[in-house]
Backbone as CSV, one residue per row, in Angstrom:
resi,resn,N_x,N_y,N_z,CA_x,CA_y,CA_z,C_x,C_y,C_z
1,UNK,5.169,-13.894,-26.119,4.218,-12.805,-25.868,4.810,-11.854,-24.829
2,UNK,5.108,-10.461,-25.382,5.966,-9.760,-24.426,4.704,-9.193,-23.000
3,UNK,5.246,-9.332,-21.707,4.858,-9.098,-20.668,4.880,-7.419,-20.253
4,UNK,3.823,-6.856,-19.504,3.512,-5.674,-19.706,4.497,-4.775,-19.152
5,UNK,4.926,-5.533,-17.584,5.853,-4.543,-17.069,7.450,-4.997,-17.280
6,UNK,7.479,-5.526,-17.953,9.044,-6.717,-18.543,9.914,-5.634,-18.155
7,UNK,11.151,-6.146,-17.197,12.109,-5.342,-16.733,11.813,-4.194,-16.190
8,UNK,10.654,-3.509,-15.630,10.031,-2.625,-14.913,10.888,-2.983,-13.356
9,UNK,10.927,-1.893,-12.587,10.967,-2.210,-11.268,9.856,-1.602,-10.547
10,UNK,9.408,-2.286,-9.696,8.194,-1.774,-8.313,8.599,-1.932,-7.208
11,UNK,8.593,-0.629,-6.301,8.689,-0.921,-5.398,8.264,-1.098,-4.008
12,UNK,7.490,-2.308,-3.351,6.554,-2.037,-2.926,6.422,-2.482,-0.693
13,UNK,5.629,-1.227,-0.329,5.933,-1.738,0.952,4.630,-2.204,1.217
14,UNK,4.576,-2.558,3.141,3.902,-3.659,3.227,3.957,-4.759,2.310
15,UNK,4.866,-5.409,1.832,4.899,-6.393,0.632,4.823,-8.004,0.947
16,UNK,4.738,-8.229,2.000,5.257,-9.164,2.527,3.379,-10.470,2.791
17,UNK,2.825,-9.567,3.038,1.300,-10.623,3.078,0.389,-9.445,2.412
18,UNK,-1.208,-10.201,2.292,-1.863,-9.164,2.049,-2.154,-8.618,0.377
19,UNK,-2.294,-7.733,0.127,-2.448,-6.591,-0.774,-1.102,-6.274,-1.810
20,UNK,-0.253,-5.989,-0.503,1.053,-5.608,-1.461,1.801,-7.014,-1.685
21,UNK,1.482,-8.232,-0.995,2.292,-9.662,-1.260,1.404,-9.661,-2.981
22,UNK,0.229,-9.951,-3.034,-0.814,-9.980,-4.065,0.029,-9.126,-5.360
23,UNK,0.412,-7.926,-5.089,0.535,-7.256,-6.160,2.125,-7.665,-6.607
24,UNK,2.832,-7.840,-5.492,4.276,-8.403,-5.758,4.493,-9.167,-6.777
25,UNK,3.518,-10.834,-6.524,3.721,-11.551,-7.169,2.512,-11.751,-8.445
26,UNK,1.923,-10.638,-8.871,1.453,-10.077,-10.088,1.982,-9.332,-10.960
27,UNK,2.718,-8.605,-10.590,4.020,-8.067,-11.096,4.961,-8.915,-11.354
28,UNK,5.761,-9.701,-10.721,6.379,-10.576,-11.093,6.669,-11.455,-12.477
29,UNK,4.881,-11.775,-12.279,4.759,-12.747,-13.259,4.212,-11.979,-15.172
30,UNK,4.561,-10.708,-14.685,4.173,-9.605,-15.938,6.051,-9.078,-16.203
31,UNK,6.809,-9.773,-15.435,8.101,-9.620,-15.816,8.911,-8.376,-15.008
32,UNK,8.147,-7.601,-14.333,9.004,-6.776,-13.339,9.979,-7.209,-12.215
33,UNK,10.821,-6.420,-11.744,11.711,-6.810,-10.481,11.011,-6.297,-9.562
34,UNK,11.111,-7.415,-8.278,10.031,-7.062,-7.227,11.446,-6.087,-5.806
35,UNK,10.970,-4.491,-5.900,11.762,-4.684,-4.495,10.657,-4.487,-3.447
36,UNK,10.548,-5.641,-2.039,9.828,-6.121,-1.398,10.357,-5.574,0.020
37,UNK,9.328,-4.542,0.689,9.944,-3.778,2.217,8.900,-4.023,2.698
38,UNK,8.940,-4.615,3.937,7.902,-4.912,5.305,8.707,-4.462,6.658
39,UNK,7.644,-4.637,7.347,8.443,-4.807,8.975,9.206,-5.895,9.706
40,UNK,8.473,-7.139,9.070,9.260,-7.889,9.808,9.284,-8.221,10.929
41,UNK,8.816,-7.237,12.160,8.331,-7.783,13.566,7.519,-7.280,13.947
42,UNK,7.103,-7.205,15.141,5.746,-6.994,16.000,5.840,-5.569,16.312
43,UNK,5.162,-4.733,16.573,4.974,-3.348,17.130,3.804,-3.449,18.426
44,UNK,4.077,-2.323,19.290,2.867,-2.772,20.287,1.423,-2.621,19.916
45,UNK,1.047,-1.896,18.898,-0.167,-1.297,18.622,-0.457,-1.171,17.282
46,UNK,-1.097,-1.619,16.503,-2.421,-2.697,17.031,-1.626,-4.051,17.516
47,UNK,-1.995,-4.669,18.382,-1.498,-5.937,18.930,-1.613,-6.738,18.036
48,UNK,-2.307,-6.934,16.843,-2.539,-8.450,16.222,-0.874,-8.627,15.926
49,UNK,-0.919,-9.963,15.161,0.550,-10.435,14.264,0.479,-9.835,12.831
50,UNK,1.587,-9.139,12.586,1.677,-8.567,10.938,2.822,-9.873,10.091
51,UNK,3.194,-8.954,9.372,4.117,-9.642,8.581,5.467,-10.154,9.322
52,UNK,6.177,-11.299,8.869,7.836,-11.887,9.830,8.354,-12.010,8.702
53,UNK,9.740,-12.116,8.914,10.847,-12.510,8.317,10.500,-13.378,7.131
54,UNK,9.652,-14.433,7.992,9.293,-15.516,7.207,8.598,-15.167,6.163
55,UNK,7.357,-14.547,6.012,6.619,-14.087,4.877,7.742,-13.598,4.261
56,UNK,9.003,-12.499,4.258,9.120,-12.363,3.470,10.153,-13.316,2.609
57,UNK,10.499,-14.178,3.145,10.900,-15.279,2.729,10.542,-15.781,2.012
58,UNK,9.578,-15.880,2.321,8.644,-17.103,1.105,8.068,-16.167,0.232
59,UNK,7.827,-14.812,0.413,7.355,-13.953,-1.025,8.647,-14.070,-1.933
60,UNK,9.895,-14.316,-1.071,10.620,-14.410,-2.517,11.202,-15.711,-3.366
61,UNK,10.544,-16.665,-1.788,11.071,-17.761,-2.624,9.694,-18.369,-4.157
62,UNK,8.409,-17.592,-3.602,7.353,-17.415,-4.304,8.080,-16.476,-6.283
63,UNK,8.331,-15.361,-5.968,8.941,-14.305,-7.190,9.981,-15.335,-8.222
64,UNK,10.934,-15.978,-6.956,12.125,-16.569,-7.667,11.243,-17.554,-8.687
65,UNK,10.120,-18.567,-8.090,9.510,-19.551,-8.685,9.176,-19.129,-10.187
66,UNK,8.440,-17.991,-9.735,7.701,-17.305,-11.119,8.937,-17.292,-12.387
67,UNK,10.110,-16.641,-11.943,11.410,-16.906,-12.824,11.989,-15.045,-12.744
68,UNK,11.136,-14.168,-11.671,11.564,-13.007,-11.684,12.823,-12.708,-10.427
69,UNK,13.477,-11.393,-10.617,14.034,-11.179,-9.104,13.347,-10.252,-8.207
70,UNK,13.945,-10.819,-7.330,13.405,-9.859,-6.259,14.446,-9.627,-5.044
71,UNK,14.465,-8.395,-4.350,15.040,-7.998,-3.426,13.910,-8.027,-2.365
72,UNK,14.514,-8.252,-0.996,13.453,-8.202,0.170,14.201,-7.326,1.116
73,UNK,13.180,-6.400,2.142,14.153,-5.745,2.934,12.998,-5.650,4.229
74,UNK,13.678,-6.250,5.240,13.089,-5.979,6.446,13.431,-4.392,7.211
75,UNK,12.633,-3.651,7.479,12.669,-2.371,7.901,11.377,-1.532,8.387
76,UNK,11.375,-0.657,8.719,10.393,0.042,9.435,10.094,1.322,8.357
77,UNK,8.747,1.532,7.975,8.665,2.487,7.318,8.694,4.011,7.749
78,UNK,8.647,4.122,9.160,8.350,5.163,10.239,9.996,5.387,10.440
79,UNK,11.090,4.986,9.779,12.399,5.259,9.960,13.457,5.631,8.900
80,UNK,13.028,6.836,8.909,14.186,7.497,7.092,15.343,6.420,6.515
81,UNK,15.733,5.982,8.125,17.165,5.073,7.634,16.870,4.343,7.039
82,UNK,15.860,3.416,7.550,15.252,2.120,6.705,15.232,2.079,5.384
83,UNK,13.935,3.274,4.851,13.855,3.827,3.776,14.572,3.744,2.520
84,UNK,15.271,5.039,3.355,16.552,5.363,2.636,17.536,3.739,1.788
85,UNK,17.979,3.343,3.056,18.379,1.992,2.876,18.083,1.072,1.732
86,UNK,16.760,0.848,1.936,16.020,0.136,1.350,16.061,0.333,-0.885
87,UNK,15.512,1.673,-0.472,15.588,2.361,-1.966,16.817,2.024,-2.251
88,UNK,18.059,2.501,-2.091,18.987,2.806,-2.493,19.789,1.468,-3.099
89,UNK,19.484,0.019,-1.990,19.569,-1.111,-2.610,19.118,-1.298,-3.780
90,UNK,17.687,-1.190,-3.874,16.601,-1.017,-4.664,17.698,-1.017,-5.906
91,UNK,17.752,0.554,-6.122,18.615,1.227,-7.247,19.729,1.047,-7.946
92,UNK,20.287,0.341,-6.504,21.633,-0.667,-7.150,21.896,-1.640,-7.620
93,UNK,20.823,-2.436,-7.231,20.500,-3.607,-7.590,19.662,-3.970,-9.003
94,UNK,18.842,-3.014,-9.148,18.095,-3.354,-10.681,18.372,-2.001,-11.755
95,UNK,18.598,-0.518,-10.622,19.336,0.097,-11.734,18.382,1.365,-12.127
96,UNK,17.070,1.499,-11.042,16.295,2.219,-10.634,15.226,2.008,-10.198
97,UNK,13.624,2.771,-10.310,12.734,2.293,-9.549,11.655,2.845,-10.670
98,UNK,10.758,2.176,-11.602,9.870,2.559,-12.133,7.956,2.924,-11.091
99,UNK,7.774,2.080,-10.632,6.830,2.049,-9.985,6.566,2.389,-8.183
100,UNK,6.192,2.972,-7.535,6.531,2.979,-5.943,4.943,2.460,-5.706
101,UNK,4.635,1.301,-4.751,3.006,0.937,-4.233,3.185,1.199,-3.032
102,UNK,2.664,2.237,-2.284,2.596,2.881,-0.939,1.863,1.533,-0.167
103,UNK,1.938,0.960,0.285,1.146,0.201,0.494,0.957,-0.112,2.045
104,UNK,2.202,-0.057,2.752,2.557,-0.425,4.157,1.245,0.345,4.966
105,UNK,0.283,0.171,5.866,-0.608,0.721,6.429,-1.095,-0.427,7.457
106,UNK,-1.850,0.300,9.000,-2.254,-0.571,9.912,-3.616,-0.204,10.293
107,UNK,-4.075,-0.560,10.850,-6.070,-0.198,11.017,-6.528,-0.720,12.805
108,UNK,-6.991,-0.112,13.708,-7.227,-0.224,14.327,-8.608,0.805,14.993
109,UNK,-9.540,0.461,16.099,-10.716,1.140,16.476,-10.701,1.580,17.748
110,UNK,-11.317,2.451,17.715,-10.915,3.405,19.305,-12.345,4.651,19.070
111,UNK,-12.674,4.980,20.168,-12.909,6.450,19.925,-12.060,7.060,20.127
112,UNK,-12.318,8.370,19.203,-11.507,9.820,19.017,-11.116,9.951,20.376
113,UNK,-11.820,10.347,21.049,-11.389,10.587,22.563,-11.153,9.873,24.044
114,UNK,-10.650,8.373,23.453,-10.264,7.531,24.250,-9.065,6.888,23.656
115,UNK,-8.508,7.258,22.372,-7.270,7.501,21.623,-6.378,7.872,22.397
116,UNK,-5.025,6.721,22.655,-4.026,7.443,23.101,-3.043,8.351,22.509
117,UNK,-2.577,9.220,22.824,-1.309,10.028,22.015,-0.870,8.774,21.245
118,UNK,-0.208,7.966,21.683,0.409,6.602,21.328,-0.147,5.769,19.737
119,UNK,-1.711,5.415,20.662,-2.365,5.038,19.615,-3.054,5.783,18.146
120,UNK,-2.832,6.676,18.838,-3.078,7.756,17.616,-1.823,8.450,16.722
121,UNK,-0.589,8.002,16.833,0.648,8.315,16.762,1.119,7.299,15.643
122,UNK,1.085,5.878,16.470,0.936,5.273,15.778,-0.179,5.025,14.063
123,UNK,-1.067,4.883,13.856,-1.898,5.135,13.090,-0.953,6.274,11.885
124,UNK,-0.572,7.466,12.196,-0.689,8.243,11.457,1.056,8.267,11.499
125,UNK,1.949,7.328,11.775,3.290,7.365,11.161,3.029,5.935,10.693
126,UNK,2.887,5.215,10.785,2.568,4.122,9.673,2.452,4.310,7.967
127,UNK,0.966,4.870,8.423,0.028,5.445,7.293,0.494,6.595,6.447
128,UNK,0.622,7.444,7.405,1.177,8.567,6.313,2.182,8.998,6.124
129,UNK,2.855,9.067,7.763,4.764,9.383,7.568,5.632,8.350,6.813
130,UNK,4.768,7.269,6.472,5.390,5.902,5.880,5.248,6.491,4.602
131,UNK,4.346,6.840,3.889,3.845,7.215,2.919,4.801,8.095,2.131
132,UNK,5.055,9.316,2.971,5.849,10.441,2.474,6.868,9.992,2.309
133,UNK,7.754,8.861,3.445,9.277,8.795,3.849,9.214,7.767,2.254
134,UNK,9.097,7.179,1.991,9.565,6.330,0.679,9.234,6.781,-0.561
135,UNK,8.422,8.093,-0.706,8.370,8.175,-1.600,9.245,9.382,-1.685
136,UNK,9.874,10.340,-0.497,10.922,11.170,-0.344,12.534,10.712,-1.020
137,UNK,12.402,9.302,-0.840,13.710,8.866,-1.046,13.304,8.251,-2.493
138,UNK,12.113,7.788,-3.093,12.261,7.021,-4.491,11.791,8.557,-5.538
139,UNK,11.127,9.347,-4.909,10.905,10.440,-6.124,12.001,11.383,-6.562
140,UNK,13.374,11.595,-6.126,14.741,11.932,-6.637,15.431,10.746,-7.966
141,UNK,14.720,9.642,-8.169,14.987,8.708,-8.971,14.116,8.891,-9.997
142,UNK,13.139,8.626,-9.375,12.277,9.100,-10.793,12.831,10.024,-11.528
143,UNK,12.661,11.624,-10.647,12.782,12.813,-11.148,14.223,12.582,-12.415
144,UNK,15.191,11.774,-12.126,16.119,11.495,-13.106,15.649,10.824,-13.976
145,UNK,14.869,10.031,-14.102,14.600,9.284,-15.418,13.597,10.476,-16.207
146,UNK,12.645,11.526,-15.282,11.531,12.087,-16.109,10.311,10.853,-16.354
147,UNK,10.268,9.911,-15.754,9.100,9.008,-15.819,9.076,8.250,-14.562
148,UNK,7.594,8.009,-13.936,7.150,6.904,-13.155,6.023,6.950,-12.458
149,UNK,5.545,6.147,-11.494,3.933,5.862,-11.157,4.228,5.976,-9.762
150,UNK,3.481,6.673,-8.896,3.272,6.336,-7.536,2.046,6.370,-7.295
151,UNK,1.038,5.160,-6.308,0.200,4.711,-5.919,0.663,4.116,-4.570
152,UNK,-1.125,5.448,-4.063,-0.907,5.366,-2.851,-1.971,4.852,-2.742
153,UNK,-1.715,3.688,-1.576,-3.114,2.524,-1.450,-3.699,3.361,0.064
154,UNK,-4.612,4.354,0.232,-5.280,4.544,1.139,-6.684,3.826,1.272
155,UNK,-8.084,4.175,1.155,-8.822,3.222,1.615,-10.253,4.152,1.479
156,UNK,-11.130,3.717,1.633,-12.520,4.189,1.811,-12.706,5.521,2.301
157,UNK,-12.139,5.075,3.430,-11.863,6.167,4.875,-10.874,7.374,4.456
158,UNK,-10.641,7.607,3.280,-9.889,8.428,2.976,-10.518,9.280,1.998
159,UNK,-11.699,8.481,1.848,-12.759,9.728,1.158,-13.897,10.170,1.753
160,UNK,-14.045,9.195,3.573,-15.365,9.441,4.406,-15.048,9.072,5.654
161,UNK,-15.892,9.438,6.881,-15.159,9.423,8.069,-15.709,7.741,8.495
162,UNK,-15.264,7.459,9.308,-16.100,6.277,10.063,-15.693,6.295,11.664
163,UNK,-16.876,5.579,12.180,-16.810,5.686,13.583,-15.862,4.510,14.212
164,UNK,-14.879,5.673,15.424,-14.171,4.528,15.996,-13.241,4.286,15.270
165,UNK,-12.957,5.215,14.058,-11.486,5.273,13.464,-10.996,6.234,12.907
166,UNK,-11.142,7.483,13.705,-11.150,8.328,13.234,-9.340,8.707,12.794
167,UNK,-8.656,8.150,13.669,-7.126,7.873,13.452,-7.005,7.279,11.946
168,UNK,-7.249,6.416,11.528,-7.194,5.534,10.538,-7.875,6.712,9.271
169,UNK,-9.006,7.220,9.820,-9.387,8.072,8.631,-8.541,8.984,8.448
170,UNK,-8.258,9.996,9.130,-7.490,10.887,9.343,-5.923,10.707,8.424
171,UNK,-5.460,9.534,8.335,-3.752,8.670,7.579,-4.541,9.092,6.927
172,UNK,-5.297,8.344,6.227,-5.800,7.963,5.066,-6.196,8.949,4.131
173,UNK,-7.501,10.088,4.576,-7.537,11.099,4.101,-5.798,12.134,3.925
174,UNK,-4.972,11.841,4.594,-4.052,12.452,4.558,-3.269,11.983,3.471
175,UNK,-3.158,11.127,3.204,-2.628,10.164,1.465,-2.932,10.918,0.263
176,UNK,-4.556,11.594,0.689,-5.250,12.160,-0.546,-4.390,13.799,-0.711
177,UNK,-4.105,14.270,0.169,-3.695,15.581,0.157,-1.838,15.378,-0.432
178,UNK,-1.260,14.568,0.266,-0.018,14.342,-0.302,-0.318,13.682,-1.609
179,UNK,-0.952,12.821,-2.672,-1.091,12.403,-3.686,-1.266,13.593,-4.806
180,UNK,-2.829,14.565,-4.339,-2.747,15.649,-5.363,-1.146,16.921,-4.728
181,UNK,-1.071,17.261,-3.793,0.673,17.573,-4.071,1.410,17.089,-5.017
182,UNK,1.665,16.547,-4.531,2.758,15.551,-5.541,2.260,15.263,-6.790
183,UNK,1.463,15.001,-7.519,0.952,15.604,-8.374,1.024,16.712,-9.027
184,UNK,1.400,17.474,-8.743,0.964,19.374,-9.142,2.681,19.213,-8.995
185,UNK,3.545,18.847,-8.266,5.025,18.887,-8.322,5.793,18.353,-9.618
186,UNK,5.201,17.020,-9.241,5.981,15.828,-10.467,5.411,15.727,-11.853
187,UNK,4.302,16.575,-12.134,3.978,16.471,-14.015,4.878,17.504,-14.096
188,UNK,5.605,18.285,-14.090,6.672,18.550,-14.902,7.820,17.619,-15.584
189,UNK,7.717,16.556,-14.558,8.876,15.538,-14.586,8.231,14.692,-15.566
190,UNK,6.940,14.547,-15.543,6.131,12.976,-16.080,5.996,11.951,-15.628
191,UNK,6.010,12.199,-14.211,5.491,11.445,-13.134,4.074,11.491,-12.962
192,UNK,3.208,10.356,-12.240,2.066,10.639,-12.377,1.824,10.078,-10.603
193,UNK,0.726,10.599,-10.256,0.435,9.833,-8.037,-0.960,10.111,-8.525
194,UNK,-1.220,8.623,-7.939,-2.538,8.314,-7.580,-2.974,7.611,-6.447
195,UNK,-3.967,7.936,-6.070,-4.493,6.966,-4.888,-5.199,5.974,-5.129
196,UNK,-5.318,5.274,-4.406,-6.114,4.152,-4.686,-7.634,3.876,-3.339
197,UNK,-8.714,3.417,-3.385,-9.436,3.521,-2.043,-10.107,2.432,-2.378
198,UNK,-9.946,1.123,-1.993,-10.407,-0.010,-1.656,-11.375,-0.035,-0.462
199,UNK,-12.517,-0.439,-0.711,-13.461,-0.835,0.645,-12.393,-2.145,1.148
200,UNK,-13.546,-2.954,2.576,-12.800,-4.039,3.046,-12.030,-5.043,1.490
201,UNK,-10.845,-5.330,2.163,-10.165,-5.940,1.414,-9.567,-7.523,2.470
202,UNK,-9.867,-8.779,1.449,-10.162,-10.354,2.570,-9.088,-10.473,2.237
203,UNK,-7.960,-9.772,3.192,-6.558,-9.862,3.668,-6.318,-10.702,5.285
204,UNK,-5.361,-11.145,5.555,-5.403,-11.434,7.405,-5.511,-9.795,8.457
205,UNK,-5.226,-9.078,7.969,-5.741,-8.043,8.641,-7.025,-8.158,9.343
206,UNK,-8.415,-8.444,7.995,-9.199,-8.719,9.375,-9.331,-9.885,10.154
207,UNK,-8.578,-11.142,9.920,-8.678,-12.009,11.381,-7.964,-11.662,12.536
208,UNK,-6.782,-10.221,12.315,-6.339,-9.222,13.776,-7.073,-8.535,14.144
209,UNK,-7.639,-7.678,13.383,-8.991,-7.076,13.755,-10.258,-7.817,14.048
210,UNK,-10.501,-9.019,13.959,-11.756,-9.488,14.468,-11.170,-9.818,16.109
211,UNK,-9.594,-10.272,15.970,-9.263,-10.831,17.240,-9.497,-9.885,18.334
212,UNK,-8.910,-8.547,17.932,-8.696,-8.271,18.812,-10.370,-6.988,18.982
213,UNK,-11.354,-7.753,18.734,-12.727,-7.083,18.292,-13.260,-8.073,18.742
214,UNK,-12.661,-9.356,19.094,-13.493,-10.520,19.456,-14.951,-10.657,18.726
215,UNK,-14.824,-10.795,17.587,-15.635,-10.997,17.001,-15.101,-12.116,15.493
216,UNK,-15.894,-11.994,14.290,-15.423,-12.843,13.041,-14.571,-11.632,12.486
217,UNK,-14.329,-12.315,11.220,-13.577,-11.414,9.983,-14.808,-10.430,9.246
218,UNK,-15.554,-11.770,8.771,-16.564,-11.431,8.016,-17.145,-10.051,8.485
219,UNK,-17.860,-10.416,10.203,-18.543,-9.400,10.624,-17.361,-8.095,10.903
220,UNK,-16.276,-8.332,11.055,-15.320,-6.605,10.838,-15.563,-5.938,9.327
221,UNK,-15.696,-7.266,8.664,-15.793,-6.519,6.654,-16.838,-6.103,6.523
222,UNK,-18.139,-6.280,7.065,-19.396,-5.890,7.401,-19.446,-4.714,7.828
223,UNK,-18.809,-4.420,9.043,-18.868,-3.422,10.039,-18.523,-2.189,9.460
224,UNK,-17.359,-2.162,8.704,-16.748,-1.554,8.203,-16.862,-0.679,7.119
225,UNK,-17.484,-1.587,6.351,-18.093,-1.314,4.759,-19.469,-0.756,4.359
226,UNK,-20.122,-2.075,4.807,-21.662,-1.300,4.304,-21.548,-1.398,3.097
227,UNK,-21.074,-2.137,2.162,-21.222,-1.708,0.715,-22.551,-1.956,-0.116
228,UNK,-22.687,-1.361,-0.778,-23.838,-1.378,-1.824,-23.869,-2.644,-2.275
229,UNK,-23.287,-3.287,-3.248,-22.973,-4.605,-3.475,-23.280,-5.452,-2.343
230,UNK,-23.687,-6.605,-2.682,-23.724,-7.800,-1.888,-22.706,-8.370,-1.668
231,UNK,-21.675,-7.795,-1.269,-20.382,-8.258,-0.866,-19.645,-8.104,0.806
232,UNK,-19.203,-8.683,1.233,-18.927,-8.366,2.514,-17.124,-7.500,2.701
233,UNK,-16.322,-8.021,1.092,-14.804,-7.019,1.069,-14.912,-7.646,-0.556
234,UNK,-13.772,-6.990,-0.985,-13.277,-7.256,-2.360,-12.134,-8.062,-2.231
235,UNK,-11.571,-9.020,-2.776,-10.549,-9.767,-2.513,-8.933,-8.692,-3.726
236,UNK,-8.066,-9.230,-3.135,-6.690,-8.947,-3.555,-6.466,-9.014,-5.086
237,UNK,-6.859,-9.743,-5.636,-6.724,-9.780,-6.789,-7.504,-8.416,-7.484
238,UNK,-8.553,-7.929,-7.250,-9.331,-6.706,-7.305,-8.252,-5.308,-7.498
239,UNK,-7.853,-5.208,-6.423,-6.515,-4.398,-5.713,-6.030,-4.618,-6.847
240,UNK,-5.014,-5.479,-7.109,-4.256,-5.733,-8.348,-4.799,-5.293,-9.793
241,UNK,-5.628,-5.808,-10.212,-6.176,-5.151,-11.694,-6.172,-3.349,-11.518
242,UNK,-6.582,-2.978,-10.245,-6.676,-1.539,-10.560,-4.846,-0.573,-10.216
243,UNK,-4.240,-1.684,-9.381,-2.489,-1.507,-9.521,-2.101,-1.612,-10.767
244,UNK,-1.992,-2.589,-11.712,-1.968,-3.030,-12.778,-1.909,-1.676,-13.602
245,UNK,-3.231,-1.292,-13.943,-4.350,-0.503,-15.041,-3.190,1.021,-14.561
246,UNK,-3.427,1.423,-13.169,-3.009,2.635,-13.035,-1.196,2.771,-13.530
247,UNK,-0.823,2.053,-12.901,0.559,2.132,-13.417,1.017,1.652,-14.937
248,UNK,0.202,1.281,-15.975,0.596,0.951,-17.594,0.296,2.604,-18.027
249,UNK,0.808,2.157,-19.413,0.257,3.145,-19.846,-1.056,3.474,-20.577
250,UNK,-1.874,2.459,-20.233,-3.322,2.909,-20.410,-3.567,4.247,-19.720
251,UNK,-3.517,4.535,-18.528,-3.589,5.056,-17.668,-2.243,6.533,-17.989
252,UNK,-1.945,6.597,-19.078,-0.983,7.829,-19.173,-1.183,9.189,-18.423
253,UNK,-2.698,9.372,-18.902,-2.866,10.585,-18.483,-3.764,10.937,-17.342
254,UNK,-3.768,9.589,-16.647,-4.291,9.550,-15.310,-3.227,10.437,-13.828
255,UNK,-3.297,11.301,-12.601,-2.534,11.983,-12.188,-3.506,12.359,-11.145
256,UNK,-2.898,12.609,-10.270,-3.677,13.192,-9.164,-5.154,12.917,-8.905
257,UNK,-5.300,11.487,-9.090,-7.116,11.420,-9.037,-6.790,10.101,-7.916
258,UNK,-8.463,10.235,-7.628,-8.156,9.287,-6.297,-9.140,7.914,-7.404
259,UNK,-8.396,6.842,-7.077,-8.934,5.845,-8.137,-10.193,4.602,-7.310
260,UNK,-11.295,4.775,-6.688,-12.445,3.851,-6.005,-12.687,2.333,-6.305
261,UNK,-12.571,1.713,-5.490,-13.121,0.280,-5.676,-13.952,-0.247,-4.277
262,UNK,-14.803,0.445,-4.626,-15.680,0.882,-3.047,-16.957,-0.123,-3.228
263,UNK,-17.453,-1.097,-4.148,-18.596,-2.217,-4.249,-19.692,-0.951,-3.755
264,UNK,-19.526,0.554,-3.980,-20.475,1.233,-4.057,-20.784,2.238,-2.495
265,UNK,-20.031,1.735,-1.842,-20.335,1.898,-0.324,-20.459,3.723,-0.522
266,UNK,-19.749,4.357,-1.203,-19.628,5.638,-0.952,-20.832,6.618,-1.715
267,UNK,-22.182,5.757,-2.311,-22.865,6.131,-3.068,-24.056,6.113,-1.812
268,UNK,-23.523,5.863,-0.892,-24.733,5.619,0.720,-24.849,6.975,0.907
């Protein structure tokens, strides 16, 4: 039974736990090559623990299991070199890049005006300069083939403000403006960018954010959401079916639209 993305490549950051680990090894097992970019170490802000070495270790000793390959690359998305780097392995190694999952992003709460330069700096080179920088270096690949998918995983907050994150909204809504760009650029090519906007998603993200909220998980997915649904987040696998859907070609003539999995929250 032939597999959907068989010999596809994706390439996906934040890949390492989470959302983009989830979609890695869903892809995988649909027959794509996984190339897998995280950070790898600690940053000062947000303080919780992200992804190590180790995760990405085991995401590939996870891919290899499945029977797919995968490349892993520890790097910083806030650093062209990295990037750059990263892709270019990418390209050499499987021979191009069909899919890009924006995925790398961090979340933290503050008021607007108790935001440091710093902390607010942070937030929005993560989120969005991360955003642009990989897809700067994988959309010259595409543009040679004339085909491919970019999905950008922004978030709720990227279609509404919320309090105490206004940094976080701000990336996020900013995903939406570079997605329809790029859009209006790349259908000449037959490229297609979409966003994606997940309410809370039951990643370890929020047990950093409850930590450092001193509070639960649950009650950050609460806090956060509000969703219509009786749900407190949507789990990873969720994320995935609508990664999945957007990047086949069901989804051909899907392009510049922002794609919701909001359990309703945005109907408040």
């Amino acid at each position: 039974m032939a597999r959907e993305f068989e010999n596809k490549t994706i390439f996906i950051t934040g890949a390492a736990k989470g959302q983009g680990r989830a979609v890695a090894l869903a892809f995988a097992a649909e027959g794509a090559n996984i190339a897998a970019f995280d950070l790898g170490e600690k940053i000062p802000y947000p303080a919780y623990n992200r992804s190590s070495n180790e995760d990405l270790e085991k995401l590939k000793a996870e891919v290899e299991a499945i029977g797919a390959k995968i490349l892993i690359y520890a790097g910083d998305v806030r650093k062209a070199e990295d990037v750059r780097e990263a892709v270019e392995r990418a390209v050499s190694e499987f021979g191009g890049i069909d899919i890009l999952f924006s995925n790398a992003g961090i979340a933290a709460y503050g008021y607007s005006w108790e935001l440091t330069e710093e902390q607010w700096d942070a937030l929005i080179d993560v989120n969005l300069k991360g955003g642009f920088l990989v897809s700067k270096y994988v959309i010259p690949h595409l543009i040679e083939k004339k085909s491919g998918v970019i999905i950008y995983n922004s978030s709720v907050a990227g279609l509404r403000g919320f309090g105490r994150m206004s940094h976080y909204a701000a990336s996020k809504h900013g995903l939406v403006g570079l997605t329809k760009s790029q859009a209006i650029e790349l259908a000449p090519y037959g490229i297609r960018v979409v966003s994606i906007h997940p309410t809370g998603v039951n990643t370890p993200m929020n047990d950093g954010l409850a930590e450092m909220e001193g509070t639960t998980p649950t009650e950050i997915a609460e806090r956060s959401a509000g969703n219509l649904l009786r749900t407190p987040w949507i789990e990873t696998e969720d994320v995935v079916e609508a990664v999945k859907f957007i990047a086949s070609d069901r989804a051909k003539y899907i392009t510049g639209s922002q794609f919701v999995l909001d359990a309703g929250l945005l109907t408040r």
